[in-house]
PyMOL CGO cylinders between C-alpha atoms (Angstrom):
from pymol import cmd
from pymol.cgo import CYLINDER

trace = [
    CYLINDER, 48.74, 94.49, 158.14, 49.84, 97.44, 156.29, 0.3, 1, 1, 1, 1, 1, 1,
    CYLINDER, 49.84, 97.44, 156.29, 53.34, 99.39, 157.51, 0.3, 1, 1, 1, 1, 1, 1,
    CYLINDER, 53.34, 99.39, 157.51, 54.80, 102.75, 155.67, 0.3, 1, 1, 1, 1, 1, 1,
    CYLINDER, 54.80, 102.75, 155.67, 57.43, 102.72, 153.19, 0.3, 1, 1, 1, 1, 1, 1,
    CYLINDER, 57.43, 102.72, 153.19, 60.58, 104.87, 154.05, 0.3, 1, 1, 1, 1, 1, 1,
    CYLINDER, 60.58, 104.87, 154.05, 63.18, 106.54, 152.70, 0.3, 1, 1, 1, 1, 1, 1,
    CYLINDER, 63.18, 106.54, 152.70, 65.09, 102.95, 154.59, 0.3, 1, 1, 1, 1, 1, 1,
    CYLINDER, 65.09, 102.95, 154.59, 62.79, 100.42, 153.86, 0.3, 1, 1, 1, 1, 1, 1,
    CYLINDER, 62.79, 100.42, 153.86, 60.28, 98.78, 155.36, 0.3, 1, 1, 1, 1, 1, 1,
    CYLINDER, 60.28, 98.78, 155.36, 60.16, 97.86, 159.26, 0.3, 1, 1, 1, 1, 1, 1,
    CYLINDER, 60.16, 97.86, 159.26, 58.74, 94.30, 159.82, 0.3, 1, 1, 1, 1, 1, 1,
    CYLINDER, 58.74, 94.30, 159.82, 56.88, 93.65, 163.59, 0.3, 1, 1, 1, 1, 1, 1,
    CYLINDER, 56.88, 93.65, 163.59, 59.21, 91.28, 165.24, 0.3, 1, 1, 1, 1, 1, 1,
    CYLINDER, 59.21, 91.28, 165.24, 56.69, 89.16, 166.54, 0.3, 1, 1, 1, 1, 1, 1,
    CYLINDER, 56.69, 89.16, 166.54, 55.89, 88.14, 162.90, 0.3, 1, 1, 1, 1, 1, 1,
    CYLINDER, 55.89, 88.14, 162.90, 59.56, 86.79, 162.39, 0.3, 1, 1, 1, 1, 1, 1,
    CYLINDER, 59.56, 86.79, 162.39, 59.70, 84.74, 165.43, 0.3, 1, 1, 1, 1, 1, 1,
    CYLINDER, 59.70, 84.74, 165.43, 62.68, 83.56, 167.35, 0.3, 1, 1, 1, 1, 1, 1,
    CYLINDER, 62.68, 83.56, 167.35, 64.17, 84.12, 164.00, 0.3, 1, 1, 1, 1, 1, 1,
    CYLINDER, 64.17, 84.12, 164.00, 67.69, 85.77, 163.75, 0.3, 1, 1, 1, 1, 1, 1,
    CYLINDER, 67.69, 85.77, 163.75, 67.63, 86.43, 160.43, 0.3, 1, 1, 1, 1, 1, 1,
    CYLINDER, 67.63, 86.43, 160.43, 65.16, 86.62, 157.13, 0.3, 1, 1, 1, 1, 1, 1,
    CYLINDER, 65.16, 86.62, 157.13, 65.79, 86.14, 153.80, 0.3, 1, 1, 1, 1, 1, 1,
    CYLINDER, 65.79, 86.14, 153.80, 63.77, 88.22, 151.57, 0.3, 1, 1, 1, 1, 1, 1,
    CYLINDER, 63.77, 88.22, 151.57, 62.48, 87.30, 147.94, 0.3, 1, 1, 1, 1, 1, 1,
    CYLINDER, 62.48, 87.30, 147.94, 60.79, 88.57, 145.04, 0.3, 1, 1, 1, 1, 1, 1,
    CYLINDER, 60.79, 88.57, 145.04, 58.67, 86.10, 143.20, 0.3, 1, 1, 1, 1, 1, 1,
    CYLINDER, 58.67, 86.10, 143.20, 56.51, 87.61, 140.07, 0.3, 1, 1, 1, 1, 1, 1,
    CYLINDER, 56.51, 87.61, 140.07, 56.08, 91.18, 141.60, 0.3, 1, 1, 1, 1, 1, 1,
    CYLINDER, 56.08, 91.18, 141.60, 55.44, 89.67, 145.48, 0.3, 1, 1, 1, 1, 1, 1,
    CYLINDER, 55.44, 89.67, 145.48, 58.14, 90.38, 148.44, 0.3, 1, 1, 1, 1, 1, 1,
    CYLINDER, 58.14, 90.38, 148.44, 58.06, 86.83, 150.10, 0.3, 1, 1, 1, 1, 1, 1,
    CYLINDER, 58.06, 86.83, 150.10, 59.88, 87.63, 153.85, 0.3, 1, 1, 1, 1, 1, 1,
    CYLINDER, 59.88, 87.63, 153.85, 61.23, 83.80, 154.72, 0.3, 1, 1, 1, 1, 1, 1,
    CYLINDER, 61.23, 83.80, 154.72, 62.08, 83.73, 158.97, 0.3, 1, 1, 1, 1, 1, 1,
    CYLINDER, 62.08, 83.73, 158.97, 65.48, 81.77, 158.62, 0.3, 1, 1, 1, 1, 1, 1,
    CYLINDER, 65.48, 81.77, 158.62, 64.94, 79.31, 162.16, 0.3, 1, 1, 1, 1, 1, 1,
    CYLINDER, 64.94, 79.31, 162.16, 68.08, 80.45, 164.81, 0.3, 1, 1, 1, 1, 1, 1,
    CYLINDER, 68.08, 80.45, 164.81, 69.98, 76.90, 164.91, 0.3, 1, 1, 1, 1, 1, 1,
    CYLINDER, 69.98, 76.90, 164.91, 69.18, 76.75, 168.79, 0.3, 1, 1, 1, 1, 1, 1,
    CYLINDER, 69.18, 76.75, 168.79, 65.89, 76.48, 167.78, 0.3, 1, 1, 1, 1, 1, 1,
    CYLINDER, 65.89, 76.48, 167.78, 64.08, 73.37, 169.41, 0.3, 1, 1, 1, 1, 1, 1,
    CYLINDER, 64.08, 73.37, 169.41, 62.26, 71.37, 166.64, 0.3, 1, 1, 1, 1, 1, 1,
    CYLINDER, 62.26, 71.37, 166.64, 66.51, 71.13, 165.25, 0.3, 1, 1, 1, 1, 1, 1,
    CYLINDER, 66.51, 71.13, 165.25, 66.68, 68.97, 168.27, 0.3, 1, 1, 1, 1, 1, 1,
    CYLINDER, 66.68, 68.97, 168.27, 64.01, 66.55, 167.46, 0.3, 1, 1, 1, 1, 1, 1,
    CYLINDER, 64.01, 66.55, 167.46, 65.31, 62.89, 166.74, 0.3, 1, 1, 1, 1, 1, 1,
    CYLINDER, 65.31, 62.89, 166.74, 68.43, 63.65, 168.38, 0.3, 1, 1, 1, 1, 1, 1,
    CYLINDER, 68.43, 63.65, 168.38, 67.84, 61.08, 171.41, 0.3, 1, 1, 1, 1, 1, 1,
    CYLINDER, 67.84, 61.08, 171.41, 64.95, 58.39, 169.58, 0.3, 1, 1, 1, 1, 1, 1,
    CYLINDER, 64.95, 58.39, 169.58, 63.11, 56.58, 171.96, 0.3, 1, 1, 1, 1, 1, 1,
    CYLINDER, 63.11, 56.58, 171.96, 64.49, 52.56, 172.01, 0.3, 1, 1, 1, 1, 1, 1,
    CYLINDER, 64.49, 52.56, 172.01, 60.85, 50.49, 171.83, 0.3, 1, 1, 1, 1, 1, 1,
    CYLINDER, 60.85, 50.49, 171.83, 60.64, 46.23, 170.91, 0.3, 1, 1, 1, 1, 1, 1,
    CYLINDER, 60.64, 46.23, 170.91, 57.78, 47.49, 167.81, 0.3, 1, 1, 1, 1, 1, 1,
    CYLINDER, 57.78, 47.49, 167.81, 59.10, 46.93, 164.64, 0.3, 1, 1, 1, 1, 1, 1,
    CYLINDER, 59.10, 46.93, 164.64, 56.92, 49.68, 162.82, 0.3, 1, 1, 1, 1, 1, 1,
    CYLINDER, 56.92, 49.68, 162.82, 56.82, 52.15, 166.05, 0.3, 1, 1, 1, 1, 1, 1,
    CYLINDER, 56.82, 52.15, 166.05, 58.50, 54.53, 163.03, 0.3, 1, 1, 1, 1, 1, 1,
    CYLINDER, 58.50, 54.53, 163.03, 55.92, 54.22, 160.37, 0.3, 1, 1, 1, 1, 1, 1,
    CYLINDER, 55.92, 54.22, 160.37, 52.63, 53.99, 162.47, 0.3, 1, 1, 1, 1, 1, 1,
    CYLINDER, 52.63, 53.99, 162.47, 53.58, 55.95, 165.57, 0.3, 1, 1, 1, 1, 1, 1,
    CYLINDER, 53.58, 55.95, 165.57, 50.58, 57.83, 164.99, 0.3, 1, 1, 1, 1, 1, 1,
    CYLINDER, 50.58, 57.83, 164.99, 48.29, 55.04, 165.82, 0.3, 1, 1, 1, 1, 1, 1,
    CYLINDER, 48.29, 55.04, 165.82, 50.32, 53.76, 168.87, 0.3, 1, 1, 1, 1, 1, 1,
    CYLINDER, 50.32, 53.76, 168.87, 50.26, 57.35, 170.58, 0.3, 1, 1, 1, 1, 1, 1,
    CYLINDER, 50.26, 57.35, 170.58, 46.63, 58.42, 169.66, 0.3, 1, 1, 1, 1, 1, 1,
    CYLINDER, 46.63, 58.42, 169.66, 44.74, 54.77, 169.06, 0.3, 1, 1, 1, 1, 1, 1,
    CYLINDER, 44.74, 54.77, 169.06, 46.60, 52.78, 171.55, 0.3, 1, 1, 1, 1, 1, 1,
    CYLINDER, 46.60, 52.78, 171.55, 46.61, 49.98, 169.77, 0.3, 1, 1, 1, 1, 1, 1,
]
cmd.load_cgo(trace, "trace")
């Protein structure tokens, strides 16, 4: 995507940022890095709030097999 340079700045699409609130903007060896900051309602922040109680001891470490192998 290319955009115009103004006399302001540069306008970045929204729907590139996100549900972001805010962006922090860098400069790394000559390349603007644009970095969506995540809005703290922001669902995956939620994630691990309320674990799920199970009797396996390793349900942490190999809950990938237990979902998708069933085993």
């Amino acid at each position: 995507m290319k955009v115009s340079v103004r006399k302001d700045g540069l306008l970045i699409p929204k729907r590139l940022l996100g549900s972001a609130k805010q962006a922090e903007i860098l400069q790394k060896k000559g390349h603007l890095i644009v970095v969506p900051i995540p809005s703290p309602d922001d669902p995956i922040f939620k994630l691990g709030k309320r674990p799920v109680k199970t009797r396996l001891p390793d349900g942490a470490e190999r809950h990938d097999t237990y979902l998708y192998d069933g085993t």
